[in-house]
Every structure is written in structure tokens, then in C-alpha cells.
TORSEKE-940948 format. One record per residue: residue number from 1; residue in three letters; x, y, z of N, C-alpha, C in turn. Coordinates in pm, 1 decimal. Atoms other than C-alpha are relative to their C-alpha. Layout:
! TORSEKE-940948
+------+------+----------+----------+----------+----------+----------+----------+----------+----------+----------+
! resi ! resn !      n_X !      n_Y !      n_Z !     ca_X !     ca_Y !     ca_Z !      c_X !      c_Y !      c_Z !
+------+------+----------+----------+----------+----------+----------+----------+----------+----------+----------+
!  NUM !  ALA !        X !        Y !        Z !        X !        Y !        Z !        X !        Y !        Z !
...
+------+------+----------+----------+----------+----------+----------+----------+----------+----------+----------+
***
This chain:
! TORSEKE-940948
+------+------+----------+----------+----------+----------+----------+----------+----------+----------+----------+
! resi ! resn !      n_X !      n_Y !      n_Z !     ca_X !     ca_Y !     ca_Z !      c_X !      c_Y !      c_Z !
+------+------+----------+----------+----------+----------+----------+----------+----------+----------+----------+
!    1 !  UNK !     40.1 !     96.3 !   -100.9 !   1354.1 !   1856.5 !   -999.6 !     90.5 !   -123.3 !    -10.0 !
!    2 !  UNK !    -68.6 !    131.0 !    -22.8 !   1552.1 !   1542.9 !   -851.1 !   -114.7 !   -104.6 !   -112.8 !
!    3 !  UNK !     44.4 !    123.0 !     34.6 !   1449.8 !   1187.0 !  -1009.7 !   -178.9 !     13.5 !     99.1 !
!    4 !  UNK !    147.8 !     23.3 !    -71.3 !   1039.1 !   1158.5 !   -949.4 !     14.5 !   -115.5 !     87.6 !
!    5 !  UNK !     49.1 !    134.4 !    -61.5 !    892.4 !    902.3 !   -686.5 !   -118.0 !    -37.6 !    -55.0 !
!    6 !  UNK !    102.6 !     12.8 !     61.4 !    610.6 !    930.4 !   -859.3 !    -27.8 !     48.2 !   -134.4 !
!    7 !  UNK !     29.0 !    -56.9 !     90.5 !    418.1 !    979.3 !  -1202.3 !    -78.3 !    -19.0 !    -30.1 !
!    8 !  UNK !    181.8 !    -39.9 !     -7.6 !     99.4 !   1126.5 !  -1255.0 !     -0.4 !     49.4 !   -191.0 !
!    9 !  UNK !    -41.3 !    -37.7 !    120.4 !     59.1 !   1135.5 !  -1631.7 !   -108.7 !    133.1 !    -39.8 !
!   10 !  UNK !     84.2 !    -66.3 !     14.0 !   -259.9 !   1325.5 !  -1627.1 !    -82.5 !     62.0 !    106.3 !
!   11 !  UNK !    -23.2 !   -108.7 !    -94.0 !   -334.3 !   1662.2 !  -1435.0 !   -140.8 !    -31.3 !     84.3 !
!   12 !  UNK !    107.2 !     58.0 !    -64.4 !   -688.8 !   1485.3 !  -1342.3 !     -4.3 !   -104.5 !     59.5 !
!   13 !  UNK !     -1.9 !    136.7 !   -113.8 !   -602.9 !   1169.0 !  -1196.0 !     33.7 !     47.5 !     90.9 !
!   14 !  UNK !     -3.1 !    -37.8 !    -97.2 !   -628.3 !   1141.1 !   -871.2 !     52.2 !   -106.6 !    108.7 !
!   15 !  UNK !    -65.7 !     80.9 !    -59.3 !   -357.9 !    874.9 !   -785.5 !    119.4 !    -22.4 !   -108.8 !
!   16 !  UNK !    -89.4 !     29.9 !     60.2 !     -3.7 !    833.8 !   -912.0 !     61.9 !    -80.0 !     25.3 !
!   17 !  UNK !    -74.0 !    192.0 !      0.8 !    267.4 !    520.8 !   -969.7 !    115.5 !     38.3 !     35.1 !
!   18 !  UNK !   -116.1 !     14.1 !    -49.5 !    525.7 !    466.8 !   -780.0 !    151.8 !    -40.2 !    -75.8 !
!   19 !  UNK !    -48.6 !    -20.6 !    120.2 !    839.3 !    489.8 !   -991.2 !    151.6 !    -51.1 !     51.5 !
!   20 !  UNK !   -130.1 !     11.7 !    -74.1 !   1122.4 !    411.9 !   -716.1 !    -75.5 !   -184.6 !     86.1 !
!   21 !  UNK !     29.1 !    153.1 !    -25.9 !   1159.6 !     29.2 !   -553.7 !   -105.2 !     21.1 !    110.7 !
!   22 !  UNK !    160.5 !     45.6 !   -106.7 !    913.3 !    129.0 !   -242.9 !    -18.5 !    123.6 !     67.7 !
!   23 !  UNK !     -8.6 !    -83.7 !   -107.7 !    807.6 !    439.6 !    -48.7 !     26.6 !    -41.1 !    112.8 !
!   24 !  UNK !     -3.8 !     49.2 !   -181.7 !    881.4 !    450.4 !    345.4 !   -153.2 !     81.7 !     20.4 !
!   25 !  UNK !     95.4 !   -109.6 !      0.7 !    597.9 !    564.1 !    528.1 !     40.3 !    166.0 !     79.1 !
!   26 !  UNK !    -12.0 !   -151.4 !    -34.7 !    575.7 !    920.1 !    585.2 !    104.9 !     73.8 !   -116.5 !
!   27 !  UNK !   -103.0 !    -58.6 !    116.4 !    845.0 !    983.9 !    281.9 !   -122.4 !    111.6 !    -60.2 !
!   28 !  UNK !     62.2 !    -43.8 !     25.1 !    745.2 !   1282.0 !    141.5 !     64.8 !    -26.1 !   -172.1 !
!   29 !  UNK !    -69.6 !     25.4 !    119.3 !    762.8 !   1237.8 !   -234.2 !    -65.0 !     93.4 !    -85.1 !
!   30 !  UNK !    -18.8 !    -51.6 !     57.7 !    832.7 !   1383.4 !   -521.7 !   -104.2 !     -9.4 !   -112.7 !
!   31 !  UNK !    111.9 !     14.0 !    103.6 !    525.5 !   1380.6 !   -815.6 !      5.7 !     39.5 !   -114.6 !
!   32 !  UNK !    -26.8 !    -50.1 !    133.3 !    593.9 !   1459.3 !  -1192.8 !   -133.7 !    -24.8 !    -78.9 !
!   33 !  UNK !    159.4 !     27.7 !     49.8 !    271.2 !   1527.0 !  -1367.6 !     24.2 !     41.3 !   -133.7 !
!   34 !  UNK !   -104.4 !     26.3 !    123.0 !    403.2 !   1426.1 !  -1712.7 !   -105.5 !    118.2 !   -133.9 !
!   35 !  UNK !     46.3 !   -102.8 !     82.7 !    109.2 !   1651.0 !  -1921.2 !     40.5 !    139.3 !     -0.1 !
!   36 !  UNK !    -22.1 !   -149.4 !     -4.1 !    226.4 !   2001.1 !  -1795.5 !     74.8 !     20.0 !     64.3 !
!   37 !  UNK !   -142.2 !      7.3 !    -39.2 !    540.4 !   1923.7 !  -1642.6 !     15.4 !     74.3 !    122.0 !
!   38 !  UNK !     11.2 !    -53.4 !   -157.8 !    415.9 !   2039.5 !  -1289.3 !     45.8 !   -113.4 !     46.3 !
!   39 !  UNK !    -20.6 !     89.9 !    -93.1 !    550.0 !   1864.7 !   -987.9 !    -17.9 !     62.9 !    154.6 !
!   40 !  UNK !     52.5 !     -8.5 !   -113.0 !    364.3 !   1816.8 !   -648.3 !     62.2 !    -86.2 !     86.6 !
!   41 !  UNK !    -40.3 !     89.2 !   -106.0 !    460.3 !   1674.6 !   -342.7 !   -117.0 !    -30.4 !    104.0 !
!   42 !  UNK !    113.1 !     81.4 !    -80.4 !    241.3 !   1359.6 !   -152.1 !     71.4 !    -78.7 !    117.2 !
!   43 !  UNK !     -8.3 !     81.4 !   -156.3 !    305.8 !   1194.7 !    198.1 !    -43.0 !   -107.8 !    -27.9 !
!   44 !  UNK !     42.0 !    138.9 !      0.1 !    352.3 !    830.1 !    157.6 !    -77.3 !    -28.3 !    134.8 !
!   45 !  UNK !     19.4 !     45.3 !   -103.9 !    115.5 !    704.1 !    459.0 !     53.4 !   -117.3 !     56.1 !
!   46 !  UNK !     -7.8 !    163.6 !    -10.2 !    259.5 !    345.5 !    425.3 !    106.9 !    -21.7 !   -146.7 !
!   47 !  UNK !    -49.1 !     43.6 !    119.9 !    525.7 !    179.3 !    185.8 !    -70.1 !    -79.0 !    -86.2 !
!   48 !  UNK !     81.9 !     26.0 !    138.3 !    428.8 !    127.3 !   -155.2 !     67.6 !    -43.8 !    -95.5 !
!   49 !  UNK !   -134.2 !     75.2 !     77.7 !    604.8 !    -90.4 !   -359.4 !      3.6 !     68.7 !   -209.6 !
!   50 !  UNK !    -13.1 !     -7.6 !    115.9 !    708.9 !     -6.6 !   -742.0 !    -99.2 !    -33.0 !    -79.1 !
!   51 !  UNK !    104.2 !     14.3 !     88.8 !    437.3 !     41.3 !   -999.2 !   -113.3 !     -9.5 !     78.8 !
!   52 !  UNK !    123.6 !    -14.2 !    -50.0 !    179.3 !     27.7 !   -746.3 !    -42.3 !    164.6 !     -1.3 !
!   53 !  UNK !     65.6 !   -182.9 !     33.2 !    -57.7 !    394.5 !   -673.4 !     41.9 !      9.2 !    105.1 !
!   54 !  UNK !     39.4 !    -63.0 !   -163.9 !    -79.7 !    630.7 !   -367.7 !   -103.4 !    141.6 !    -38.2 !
!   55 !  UNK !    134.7 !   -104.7 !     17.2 !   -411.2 !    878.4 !   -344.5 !     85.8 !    147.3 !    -34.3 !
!   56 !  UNK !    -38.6 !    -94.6 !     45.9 !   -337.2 !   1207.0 !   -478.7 !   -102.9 !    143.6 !    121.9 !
!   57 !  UNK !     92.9 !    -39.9 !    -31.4 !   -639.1 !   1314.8 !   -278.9 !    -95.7 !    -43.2 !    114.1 !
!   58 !  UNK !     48.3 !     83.3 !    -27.4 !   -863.6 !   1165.1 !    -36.7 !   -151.0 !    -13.2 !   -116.0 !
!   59 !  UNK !     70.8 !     57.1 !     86.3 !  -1140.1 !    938.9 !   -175.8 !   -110.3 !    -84.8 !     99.7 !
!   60 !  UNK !    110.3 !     90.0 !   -103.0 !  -1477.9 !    791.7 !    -45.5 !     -6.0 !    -99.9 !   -108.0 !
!   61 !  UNK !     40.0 !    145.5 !     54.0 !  -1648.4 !    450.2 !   -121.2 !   -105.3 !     73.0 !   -107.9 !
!   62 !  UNK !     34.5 !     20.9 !    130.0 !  -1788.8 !    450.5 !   -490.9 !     82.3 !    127.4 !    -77.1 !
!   63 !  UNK !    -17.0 !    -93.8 !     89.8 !  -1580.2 !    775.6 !   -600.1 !     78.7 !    -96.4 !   -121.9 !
!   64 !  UNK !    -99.6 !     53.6 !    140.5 !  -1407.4 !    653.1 !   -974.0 !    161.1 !     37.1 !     32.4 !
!   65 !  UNK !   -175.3 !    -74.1 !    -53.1 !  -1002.1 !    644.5 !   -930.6 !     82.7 !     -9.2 !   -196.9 !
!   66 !  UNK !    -18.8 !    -78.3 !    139.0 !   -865.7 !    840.0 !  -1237.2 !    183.7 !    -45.0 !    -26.1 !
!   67 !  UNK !   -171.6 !     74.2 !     73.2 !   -504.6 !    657.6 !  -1399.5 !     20.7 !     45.8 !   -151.3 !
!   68 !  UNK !    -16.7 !     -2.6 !    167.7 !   -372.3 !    800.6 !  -1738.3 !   -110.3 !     42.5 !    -62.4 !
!   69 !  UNK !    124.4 !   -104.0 !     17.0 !   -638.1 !   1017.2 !  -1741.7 !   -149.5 !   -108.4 !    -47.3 !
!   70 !  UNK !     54.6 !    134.6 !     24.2 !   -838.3 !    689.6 !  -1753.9 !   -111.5 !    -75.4 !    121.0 !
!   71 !  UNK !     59.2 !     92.2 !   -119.6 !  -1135.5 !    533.3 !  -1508.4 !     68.1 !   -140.4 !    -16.6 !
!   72 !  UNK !    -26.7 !    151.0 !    -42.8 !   -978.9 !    222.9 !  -1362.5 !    -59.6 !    -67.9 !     92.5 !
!   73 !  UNK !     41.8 !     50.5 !    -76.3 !  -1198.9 !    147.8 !  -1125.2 !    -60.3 !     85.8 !     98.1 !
!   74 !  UNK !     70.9 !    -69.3 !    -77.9 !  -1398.6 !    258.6 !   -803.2 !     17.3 !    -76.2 !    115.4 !
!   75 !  UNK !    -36.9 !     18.5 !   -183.8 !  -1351.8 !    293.8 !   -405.6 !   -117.4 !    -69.5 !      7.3 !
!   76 !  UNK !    132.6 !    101.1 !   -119.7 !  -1516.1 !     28.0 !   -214.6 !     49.2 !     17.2 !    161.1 !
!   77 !  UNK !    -32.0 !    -46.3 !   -135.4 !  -1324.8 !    137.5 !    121.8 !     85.9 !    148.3 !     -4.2 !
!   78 !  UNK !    -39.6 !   -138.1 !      2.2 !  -1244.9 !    499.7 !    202.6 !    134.1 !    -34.6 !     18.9 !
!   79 !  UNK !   -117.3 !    -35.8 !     25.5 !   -894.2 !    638.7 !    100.4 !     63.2 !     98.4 !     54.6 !
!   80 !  UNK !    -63.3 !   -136.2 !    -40.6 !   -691.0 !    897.4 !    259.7 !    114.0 !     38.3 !    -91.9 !
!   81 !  UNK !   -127.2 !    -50.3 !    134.2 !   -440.2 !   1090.5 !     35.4 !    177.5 !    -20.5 !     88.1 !
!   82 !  UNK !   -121.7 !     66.8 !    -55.9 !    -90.7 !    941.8 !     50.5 !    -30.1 !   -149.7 !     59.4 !
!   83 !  UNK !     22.2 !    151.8 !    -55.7 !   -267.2 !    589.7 !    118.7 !     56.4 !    -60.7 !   -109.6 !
!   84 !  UNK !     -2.4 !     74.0 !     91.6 !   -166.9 !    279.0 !   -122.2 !   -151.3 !    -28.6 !    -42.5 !
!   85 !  UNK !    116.3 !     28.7 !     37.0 !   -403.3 !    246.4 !   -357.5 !    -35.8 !   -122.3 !   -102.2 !
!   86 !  UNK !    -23.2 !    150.8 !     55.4 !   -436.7 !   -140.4 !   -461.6 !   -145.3 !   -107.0 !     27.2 !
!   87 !  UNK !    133.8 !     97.9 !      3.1 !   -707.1 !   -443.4 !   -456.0 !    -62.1 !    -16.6 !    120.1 !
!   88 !  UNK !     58.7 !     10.8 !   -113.7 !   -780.3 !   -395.0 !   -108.9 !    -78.9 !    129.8 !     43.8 !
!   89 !  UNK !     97.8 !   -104.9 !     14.1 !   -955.1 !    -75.9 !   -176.0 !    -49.7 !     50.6 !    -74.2 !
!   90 !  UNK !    102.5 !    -58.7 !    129.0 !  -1058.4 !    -49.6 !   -546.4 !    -40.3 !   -159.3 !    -72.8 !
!   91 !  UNK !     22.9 !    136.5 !     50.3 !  -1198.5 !   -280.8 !   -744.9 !    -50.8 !     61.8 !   -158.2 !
!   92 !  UNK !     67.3 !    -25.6 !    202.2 !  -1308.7 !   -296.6 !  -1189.5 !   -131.7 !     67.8 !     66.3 !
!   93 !  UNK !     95.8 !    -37.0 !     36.5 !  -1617.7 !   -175.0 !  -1280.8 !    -68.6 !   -101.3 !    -52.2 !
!   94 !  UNK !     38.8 !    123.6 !    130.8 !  -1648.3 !   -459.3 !  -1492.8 !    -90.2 !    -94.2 !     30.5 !
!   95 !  UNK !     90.4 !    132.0 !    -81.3 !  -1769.1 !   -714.3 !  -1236.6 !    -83.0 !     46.1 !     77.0 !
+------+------+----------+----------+----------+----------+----------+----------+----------+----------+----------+
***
């Protein structure tokens, strides 16, 4: 496989990090899923800048969004797969 656009470290998350300076939208990109050295391909809907997510999946309001095989948080506005996935649609747990 070319250079990833993405990297999904763990085969259960269900959003990976942008790894290149920004998707375009509609880019279809490249996904390296660093535990078992599969790679999928996701439809940016929208540019997504470096180190930010994009859905792996779609996602409703309260599902948990899975990072580094890790809860980071939970949907408060529905997600479509290939959306950015950032503070304007997840939020902690914490608060």
C-alpha cells in the first residue's frame, strides 16, 4: 500500500486520524489498521485537517466513539461514515 491517509490503530475503533495535511471532500482514502496490518478504504465527506478523525462507520447520538481501541467519548449529533469527527459532534464522558 501507498503512504496511509489514515490510521486506525485498533480493528474496533470506529474512527481513524488523519495522517496527511487535510482530506478533500469526497477523497477516497487510504486506512492502515496498524493491529493486523489490514487496510480499508473511507470517503472523506468534507476536509479534515491533520490529526483530526473521520467515522469509520455511521454513528447515532449517545453511541461511544472507539480511538486506540479506547472510549473517547460519545455522539451527541448523528454521524455519517466519512464525516469529521471533532467537538461539534462528540463530546467527554467526563462532564
Amino acid at each position: 500500500m501507498s503512504q496511509p491517509d489514515l490510521i486506525i490503530h485498533d480493528e474496533k475503533d470506529n474512527v481513524g486520524v488523519v495522517v496527511i495535511e487535510m482530506t478533500k471532500k469526497g477523497q477516497e482514502c487510504n486506512a492502515w489498521i496498524m493491529e493486523n496490518d489490514k487496510t480499508i478504504k473511507v470517503s472523506s465527506t468534507n476536509e479534515v485537517p491533520l490529526g483530526h478523525k473521520i467515522a469509520l462507520q455511521d454513528l447515532k447520538e449517545g453511541d461511544t466513539i472507539l480511538k486506540y481501541g479506547h472510549d473517547i467519548g460519545k455522539v451527541v449529533k448523528p454521524i455519517k461514515k466519512g464525516d469529521h469527527v471533532h467537538v461539534h459532534n462528540v463530546k467527554t464522558k467526563k462532564w
